[in-house]
PyMOL Python script that loads the backbone (N, CA, C, O; Angstrom):
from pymol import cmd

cmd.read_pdbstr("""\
ATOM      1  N   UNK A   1       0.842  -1.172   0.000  1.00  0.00           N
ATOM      2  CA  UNK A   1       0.000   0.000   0.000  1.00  0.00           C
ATOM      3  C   UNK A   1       0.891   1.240   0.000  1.00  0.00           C
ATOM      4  O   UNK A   1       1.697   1.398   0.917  1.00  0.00           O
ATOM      5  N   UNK A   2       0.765   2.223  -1.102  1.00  0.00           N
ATOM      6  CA  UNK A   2       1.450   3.331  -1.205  1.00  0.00           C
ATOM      7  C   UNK A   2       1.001   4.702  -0.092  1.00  0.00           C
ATOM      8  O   UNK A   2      -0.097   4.423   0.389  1.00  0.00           O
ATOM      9  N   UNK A   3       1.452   5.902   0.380  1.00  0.00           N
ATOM     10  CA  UNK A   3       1.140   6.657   1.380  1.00  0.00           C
ATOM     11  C   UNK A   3      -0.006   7.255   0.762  1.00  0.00           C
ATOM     12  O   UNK A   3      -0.765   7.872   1.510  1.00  0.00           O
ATOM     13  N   UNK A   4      -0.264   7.194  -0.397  1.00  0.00           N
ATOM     14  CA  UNK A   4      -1.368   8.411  -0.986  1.00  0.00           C
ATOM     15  C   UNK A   4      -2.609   7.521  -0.205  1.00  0.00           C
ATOM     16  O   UNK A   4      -3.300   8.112   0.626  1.00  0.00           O
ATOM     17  N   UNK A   5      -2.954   5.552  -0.615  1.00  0.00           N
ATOM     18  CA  UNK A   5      -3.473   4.704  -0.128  1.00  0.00           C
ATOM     19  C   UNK A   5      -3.818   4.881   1.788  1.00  0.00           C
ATOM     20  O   UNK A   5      -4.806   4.976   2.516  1.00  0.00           O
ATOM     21  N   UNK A   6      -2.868   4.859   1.879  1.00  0.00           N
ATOM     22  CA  UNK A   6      -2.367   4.608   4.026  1.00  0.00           C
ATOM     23  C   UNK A   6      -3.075   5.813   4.194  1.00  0.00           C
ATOM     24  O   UNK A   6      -3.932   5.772   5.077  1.00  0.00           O
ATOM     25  N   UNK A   7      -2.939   6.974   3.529  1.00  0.00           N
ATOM     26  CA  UNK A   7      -3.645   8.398   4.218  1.00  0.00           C
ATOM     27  C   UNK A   7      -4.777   8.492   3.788  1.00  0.00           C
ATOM     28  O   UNK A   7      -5.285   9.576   4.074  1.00  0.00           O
ATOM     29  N   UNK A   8      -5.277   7.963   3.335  1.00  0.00           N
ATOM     30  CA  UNK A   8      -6.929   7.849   2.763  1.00  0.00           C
ATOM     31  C   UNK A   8      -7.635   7.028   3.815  1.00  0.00           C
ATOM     32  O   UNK A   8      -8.406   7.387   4.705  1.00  0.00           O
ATOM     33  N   UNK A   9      -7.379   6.362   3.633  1.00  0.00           N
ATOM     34  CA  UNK A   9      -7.804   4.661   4.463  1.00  0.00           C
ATOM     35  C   UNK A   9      -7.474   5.454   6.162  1.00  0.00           C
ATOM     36  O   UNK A   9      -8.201   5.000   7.045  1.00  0.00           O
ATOM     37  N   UNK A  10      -6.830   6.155   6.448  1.00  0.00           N
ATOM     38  CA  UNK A  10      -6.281   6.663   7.899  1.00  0.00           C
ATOM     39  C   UNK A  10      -7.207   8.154   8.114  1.00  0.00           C
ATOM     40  O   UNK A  10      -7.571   8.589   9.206  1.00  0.00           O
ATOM     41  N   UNK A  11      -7.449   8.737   6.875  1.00  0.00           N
ATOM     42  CA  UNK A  11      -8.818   9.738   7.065  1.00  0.00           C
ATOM     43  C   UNK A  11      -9.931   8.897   7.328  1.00  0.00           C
ATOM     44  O   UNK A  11     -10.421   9.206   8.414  1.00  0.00           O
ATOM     45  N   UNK A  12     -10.541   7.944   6.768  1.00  0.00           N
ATOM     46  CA  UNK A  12     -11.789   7.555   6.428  1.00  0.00           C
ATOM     47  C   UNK A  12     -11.983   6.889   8.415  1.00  0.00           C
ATOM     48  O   UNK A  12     -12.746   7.300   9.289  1.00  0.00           O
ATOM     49  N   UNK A  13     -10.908   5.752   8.465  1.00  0.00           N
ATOM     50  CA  UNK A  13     -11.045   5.582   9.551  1.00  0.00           C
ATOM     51  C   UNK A  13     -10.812   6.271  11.234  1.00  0.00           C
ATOM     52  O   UNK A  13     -11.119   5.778  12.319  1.00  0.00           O
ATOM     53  N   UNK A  14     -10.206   7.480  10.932  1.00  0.00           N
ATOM     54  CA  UNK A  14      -9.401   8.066  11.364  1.00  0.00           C
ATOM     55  C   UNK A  14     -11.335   9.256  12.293  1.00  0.00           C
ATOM     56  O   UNK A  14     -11.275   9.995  13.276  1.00  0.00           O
ATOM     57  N   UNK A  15     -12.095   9.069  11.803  1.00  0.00           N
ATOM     58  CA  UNK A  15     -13.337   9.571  12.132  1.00  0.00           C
ATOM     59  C   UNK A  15     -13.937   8.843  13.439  1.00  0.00           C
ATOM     60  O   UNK A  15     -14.273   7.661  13.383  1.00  0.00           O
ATOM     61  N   UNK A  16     -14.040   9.508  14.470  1.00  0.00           N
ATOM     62  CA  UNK A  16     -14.793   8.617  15.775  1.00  0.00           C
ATOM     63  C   UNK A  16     -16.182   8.062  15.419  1.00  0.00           C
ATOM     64  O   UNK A  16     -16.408   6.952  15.900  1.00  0.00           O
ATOM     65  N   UNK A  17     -16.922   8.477  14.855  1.00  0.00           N
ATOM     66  CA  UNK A  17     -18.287   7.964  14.429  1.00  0.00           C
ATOM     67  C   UNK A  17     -17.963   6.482  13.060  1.00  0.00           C
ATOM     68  O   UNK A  17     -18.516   5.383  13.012  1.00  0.00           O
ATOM     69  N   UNK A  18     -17.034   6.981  12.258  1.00  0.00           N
ATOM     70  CA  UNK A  18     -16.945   5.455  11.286  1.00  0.00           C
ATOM     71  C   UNK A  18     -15.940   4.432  12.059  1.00  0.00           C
ATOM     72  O   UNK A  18     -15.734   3.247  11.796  1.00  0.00           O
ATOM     73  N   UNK A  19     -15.340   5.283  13.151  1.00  0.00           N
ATOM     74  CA  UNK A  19     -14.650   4.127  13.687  1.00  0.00           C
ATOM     75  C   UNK A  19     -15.406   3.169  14.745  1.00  0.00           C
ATOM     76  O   UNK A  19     -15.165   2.088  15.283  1.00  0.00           O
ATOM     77  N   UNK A  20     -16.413   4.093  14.766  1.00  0.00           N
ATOM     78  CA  UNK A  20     -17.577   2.834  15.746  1.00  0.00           C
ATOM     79  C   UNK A  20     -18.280   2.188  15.349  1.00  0.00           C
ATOM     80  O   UNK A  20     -18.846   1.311  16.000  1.00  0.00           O
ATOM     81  N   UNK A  21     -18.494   2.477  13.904  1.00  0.00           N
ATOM     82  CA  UNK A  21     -19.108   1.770  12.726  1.00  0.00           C
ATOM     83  C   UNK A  21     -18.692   0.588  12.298  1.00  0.00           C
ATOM     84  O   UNK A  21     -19.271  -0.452  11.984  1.00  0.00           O
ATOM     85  N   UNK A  22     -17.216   1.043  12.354  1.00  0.00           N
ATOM     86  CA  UNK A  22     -16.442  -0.127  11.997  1.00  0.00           C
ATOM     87  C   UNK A  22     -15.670  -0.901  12.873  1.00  0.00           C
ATOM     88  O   UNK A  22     -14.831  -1.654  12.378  1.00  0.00           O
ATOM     89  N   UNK A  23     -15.839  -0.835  14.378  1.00  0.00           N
ATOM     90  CA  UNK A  23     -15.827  -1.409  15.233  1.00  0.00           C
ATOM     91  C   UNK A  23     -16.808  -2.509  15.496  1.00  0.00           C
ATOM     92  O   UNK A  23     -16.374  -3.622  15.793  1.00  0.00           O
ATOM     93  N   UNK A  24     -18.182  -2.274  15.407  1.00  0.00           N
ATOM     94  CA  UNK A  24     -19.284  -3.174  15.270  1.00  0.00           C
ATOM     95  C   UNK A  24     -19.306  -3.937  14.235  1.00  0.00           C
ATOM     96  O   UNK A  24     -20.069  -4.903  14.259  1.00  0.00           O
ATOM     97  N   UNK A  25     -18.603  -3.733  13.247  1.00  0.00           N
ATOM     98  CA  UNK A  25     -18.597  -4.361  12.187  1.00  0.00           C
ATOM     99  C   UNK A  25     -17.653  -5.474  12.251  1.00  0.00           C
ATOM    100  O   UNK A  25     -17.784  -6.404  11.455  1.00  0.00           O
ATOM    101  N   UNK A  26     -16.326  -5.473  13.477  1.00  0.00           N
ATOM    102  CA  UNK A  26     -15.116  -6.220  13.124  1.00  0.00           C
ATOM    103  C   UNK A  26     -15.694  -7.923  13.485  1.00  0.00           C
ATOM    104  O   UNK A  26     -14.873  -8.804  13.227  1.00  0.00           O
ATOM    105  N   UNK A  27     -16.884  -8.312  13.986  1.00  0.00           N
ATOM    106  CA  UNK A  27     -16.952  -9.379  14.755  1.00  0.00           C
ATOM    107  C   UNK A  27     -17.254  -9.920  13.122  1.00  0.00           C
ATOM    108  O   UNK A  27     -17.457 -11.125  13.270  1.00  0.00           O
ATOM    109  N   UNK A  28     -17.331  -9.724  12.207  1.00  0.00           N
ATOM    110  CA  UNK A  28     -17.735 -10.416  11.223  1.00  0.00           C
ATOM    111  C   UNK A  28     -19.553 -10.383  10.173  1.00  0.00           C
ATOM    112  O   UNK A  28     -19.930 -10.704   9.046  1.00  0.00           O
ATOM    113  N   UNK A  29     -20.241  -9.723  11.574  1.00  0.00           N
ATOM    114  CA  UNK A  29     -21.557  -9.492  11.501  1.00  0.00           C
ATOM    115  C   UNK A  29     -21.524  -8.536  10.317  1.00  0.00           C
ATOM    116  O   UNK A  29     -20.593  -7.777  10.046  1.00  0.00           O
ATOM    117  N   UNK A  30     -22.991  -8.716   9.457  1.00  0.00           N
ATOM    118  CA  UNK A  30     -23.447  -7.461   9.145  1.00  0.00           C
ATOM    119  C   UNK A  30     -24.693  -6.328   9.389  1.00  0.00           C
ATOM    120  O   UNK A  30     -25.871  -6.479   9.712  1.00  0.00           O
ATOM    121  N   UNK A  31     -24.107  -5.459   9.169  1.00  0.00           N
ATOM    122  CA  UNK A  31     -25.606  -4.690   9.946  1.00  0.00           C
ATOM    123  C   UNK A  31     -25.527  -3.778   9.187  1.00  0.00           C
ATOM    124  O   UNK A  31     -24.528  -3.369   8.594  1.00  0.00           O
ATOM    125  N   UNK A  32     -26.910  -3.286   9.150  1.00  0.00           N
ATOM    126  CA  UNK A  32     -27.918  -2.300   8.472  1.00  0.00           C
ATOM    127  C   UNK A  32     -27.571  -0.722   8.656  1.00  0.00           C
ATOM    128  O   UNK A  32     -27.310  -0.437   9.825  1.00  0.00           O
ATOM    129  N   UNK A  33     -27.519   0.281   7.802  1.00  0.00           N
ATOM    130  CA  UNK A  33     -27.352   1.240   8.408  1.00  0.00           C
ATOM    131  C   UNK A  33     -27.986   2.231   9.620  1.00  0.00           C
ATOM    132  O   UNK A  33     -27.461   3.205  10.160  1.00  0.00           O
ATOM    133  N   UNK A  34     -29.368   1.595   9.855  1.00  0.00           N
ATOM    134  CA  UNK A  34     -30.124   1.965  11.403  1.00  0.00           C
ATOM    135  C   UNK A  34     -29.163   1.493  11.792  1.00  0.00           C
ATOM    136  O   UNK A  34     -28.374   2.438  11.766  1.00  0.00           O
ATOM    137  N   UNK A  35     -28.260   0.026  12.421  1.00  0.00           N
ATOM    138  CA  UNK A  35     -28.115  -0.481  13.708  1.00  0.00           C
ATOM    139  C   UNK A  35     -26.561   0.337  13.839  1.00  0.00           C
ATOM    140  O   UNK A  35     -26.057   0.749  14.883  1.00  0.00           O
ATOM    141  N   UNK A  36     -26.055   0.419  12.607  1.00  0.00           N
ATOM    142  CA  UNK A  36     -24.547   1.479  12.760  1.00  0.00           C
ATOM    143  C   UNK A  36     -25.010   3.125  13.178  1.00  0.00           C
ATOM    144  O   UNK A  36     -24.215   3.782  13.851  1.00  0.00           O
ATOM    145  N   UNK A  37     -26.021   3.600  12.845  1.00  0.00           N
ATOM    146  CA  UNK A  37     -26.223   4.789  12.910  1.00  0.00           C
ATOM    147  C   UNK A  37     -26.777   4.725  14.710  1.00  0.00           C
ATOM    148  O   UNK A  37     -26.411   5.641  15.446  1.00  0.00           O
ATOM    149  N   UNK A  38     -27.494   3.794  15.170  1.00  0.00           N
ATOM    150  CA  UNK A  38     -27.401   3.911  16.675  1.00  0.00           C
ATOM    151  C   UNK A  38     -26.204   2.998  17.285  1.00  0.00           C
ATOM    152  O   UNK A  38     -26.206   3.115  18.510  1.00  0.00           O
ATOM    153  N   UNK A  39     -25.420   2.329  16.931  1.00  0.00           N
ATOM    154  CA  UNK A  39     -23.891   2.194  17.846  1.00  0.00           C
ATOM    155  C   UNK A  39     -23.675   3.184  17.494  1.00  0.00           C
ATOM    156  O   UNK A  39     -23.423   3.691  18.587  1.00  0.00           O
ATOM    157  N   UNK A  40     -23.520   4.164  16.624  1.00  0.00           N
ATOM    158  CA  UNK A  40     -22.136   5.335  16.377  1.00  0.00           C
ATOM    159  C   UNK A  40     -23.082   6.884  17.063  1.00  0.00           C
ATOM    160  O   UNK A  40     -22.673   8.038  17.193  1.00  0.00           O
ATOM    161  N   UNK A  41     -24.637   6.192  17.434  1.00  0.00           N
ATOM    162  CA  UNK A  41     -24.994   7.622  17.894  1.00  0.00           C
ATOM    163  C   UNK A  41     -25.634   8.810  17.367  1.00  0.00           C
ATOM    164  O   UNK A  41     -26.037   9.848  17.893  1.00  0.00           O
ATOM    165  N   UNK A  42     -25.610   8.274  15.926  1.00  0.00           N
ATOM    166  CA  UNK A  42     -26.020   9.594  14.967  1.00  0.00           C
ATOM    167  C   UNK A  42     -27.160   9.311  14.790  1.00  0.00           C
ATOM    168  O   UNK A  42     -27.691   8.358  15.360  1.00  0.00           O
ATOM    169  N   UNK A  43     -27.994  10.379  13.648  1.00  0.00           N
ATOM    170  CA  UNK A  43     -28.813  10.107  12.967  1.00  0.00           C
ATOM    171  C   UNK A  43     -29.083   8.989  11.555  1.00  0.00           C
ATOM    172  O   UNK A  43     -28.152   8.235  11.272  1.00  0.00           O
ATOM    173  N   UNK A  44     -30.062   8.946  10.918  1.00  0.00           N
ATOM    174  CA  UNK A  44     -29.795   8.042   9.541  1.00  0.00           C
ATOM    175  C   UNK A  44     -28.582   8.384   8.498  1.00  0.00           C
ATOM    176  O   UNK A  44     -27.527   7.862   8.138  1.00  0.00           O
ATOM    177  N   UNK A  45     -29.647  10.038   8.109  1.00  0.00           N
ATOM    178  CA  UNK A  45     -28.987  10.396   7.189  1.00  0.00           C
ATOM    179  C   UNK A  45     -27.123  10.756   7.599  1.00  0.00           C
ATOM    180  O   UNK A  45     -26.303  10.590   6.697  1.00  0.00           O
ATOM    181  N   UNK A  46     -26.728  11.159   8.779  1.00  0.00           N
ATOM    182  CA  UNK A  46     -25.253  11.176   8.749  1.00  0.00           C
ATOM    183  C   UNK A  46     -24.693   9.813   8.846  1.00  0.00           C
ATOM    184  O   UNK A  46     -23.464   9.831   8.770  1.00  0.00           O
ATOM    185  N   UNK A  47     -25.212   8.619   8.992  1.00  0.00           N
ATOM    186  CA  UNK A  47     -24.595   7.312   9.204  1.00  0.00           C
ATOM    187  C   UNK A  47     -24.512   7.037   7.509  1.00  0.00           C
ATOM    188  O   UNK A  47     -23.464   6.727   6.944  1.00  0.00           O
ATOM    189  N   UNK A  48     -25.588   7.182   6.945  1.00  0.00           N
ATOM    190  CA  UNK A  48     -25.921   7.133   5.522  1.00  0.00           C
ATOM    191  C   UNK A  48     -24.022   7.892   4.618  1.00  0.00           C
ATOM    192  O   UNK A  48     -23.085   7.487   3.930  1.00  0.00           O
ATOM    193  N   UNK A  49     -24.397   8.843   5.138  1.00  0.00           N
ATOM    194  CA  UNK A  49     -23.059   9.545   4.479  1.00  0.00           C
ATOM    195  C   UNK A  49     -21.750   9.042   4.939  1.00  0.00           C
ATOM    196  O   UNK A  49     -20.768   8.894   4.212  1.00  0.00           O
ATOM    197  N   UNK A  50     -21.829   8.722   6.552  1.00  0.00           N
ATOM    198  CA  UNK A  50     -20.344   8.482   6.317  1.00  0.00           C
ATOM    199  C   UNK A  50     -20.525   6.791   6.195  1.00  0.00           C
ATOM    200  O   UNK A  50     -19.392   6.378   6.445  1.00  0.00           O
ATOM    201  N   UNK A  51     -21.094   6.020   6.022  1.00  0.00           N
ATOM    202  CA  UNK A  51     -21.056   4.594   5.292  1.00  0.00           C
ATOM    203  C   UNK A  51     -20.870   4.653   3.374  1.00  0.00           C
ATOM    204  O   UNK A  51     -20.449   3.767   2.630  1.00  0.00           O
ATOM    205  N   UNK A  52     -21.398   6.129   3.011  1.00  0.00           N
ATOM    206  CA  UNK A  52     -20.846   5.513   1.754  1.00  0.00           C
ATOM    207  C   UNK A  52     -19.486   6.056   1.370  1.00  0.00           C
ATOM    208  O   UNK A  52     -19.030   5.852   0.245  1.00  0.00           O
ATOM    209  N   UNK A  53     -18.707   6.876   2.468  1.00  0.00           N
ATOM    210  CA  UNK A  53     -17.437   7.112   2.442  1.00  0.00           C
ATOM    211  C   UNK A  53     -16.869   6.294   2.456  1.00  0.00           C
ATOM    212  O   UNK A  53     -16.010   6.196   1.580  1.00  0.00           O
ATOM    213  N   UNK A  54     -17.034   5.058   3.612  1.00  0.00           N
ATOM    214  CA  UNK A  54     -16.271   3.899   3.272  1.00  0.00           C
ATOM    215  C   UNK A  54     -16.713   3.124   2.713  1.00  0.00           C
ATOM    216  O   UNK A  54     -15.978   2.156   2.905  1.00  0.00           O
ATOM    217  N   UNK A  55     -17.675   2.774   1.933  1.00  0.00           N
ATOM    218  CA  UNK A  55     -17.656   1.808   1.133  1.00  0.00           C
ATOM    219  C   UNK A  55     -16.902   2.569  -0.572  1.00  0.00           C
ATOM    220  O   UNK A  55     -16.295   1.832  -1.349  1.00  0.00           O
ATOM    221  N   UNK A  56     -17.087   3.935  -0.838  1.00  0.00           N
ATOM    222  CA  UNK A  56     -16.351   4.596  -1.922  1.00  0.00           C
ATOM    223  C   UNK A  56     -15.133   4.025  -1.456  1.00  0.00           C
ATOM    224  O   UNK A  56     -14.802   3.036  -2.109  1.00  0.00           O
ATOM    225  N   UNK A  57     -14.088   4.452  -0.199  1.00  0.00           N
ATOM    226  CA  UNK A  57     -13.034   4.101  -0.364  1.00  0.00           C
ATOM    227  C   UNK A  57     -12.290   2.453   0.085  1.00  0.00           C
ATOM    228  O   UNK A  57     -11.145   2.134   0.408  1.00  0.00           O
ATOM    229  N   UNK A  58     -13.792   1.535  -0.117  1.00  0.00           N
ATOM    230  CA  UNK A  58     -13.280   0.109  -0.207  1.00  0.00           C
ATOM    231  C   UNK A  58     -13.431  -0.008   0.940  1.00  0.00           C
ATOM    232  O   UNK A  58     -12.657  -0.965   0.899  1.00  0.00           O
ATOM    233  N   UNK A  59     -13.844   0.075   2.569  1.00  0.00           N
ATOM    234  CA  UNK A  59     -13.359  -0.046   3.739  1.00  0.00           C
ATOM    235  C   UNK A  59     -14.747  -0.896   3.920  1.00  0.00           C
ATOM    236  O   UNK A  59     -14.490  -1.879   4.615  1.00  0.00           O
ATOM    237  N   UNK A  60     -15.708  -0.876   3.656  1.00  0.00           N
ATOM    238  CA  UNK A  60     -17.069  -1.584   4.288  1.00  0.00           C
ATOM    239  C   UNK A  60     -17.190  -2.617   2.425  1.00  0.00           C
ATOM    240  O   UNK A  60     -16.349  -2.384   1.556  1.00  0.00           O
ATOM    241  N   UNK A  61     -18.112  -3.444   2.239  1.00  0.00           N
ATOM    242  CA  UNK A  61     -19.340  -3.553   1.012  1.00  0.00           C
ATOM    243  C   UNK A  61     -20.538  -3.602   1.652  1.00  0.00           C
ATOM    244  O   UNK A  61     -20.887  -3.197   2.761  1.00  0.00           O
ATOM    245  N   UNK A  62     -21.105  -4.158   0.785  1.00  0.00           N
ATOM    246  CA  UNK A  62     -22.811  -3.599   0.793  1.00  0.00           C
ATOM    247  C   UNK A  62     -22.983  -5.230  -0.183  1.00  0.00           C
ATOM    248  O   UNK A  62     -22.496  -5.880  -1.108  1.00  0.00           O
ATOM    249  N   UNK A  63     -24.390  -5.214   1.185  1.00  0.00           N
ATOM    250  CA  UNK A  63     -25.148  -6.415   0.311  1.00  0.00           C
ATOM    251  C   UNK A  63     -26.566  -6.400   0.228  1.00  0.00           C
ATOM    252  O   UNK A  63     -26.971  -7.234   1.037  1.00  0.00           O
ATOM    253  N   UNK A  64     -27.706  -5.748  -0.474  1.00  0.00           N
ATOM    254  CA  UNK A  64     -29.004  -5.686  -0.619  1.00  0.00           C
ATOM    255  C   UNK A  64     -29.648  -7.468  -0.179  1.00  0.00           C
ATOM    256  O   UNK A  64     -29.179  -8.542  -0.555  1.00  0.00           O
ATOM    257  N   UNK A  65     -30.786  -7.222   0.678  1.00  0.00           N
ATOM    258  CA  UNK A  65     -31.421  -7.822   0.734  1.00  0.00           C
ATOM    259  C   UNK A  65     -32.976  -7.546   0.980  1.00  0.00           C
ATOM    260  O   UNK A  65     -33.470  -7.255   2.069  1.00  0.00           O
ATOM    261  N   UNK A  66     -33.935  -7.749  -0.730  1.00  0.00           N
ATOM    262  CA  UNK A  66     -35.211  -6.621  -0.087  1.00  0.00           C
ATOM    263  C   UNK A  66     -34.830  -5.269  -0.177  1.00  0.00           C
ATOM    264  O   UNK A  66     -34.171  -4.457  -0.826  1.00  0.00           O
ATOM    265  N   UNK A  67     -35.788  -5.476   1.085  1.00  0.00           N
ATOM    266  CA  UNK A  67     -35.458  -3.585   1.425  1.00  0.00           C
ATOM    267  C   UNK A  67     -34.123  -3.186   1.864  1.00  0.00           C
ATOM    268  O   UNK A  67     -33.476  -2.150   1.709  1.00  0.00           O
ATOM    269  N   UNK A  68     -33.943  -4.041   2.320  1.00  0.00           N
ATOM    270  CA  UNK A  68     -32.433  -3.651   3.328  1.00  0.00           C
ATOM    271  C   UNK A  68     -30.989  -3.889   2.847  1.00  0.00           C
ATOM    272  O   UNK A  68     -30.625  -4.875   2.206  1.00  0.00           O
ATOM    273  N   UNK A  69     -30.233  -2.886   3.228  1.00  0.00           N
ATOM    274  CA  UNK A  69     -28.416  -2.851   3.042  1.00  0.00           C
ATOM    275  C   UNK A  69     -27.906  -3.412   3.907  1.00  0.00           C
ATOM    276  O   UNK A  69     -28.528  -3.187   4.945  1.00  0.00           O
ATOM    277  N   UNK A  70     -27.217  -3.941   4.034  1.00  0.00           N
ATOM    278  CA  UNK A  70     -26.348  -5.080   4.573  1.00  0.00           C
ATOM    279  C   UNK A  70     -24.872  -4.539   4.703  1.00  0.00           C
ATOM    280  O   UNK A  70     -24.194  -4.524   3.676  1.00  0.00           O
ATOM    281  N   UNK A  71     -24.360  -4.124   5.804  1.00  0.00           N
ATOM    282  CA  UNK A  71     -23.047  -3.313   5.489  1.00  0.00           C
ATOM    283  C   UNK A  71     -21.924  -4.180   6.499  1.00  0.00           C
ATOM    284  O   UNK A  71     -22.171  -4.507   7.660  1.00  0.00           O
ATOM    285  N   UNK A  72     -20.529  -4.489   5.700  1.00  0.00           N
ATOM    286  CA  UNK A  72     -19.806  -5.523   6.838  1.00  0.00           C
ATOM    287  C   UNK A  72     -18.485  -4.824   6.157  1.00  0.00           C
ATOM    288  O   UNK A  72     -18.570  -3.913   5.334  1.00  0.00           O
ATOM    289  N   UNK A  73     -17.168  -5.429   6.655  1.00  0.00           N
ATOM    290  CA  UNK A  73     -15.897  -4.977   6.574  1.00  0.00           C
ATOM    291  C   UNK A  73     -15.553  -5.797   5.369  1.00  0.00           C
ATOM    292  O   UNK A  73     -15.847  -6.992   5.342  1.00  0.00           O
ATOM    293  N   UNK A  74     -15.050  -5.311   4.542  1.00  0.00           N
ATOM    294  CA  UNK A  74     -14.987  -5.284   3.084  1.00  0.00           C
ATOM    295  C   UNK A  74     -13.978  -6.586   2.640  1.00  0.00           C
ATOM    296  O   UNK A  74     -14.187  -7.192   1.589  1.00  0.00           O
ATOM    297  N   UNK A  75     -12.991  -6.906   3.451  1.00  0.00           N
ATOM    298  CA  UNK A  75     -12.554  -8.439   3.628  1.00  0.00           C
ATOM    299  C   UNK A  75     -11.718  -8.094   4.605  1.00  0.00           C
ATOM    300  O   UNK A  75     -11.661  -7.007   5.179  1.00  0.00           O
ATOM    301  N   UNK A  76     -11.100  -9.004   4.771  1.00  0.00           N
ATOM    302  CA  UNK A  76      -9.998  -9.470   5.945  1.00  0.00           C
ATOM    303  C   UNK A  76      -8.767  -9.019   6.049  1.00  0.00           C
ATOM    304  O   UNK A  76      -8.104  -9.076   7.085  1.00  0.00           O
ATOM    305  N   UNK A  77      -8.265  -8.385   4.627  1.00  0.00           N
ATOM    306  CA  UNK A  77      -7.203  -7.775   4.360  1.00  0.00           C
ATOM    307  C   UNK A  77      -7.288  -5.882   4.951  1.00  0.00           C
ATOM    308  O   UNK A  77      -6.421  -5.080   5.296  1.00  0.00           O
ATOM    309  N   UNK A  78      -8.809  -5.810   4.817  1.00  0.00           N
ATOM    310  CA  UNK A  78      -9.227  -4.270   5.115  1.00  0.00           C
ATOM    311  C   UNK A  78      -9.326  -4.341   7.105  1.00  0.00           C
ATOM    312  O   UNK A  78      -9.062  -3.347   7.783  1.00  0.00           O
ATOM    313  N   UNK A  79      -9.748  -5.701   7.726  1.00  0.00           N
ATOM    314  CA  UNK A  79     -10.030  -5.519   8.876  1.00  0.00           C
ATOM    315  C   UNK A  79      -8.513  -5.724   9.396  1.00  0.00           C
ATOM    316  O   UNK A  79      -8.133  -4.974  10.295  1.00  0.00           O
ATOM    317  N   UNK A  80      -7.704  -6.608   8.930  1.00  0.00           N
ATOM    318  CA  UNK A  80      -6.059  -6.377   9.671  1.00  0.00           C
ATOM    319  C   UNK A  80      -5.219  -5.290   9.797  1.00  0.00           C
ATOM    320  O   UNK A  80      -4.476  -4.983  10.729  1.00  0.00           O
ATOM    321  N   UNK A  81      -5.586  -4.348   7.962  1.00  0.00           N
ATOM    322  CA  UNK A  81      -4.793  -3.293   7.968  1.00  0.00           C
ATOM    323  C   UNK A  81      -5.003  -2.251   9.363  1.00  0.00           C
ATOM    324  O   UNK A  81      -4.143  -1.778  10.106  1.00  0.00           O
ATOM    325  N   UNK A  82      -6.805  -2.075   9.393  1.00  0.00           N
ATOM    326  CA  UNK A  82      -7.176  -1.463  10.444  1.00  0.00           C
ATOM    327  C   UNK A  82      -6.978  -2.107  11.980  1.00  0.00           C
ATOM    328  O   UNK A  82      -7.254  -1.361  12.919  1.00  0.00           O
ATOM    329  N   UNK A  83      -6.528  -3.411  12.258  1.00  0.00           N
ATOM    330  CA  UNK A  83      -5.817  -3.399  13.343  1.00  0.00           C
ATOM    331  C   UNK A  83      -4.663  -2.901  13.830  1.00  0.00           C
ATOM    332  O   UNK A  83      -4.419  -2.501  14.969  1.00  0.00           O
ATOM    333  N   UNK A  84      -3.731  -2.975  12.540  1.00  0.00           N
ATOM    334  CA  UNK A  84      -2.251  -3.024  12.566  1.00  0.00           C
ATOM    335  C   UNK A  84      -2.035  -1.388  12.088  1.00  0.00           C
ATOM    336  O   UNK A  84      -0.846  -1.069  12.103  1.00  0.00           O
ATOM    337  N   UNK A  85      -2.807  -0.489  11.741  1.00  0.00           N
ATOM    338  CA  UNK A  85      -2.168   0.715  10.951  1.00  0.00           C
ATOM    339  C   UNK A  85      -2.169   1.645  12.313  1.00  0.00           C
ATOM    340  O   UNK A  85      -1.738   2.797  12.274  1.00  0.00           O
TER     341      UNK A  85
END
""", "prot")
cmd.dss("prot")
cmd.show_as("cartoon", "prot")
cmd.util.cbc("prot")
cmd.orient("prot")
């Protein structure tokens, strides 16, 4: 991973609200953007925005089911970096 990469990925996570997002997210589970938007405290629409920050910069995916988004840590390579960075 080049620094332009490391400082992107270190903004995105680098946020107390996506980092609680993506804290709930590390057990493997996926959850909806209601259940991230009440762990992280916010409202819809700001959970809404900063979930598609990280999924733009690769850090979450998204899986439709129905009505519902399905949001988890994007693989295993994205949940180590964020242990180890």
């Amino acid at each position: 991973m080049d620094d332009v990469d490391l400082a992107s990925t270190a903004r995105l996570i680098g946020d107390r609200r996506r980092a609680t997002m993506l804290t709930a997210l590390m057990d493997g589970r996926a959850l909806t953007a209601g259940e991230l938007s009440t762990v992280a405290g916010i409202g819809a629409p700001a959970a809404s925005a900063h979930l598609s920050k990280l999924l733009d910069g690769g850090v979450v995916s998204l899986a439709a089911q129905g009505r519902h988004r399905y949001y988890r840590i994007a693989s295993p390579d994205v949940e180590h970096h964020e242990l180890t960075a």
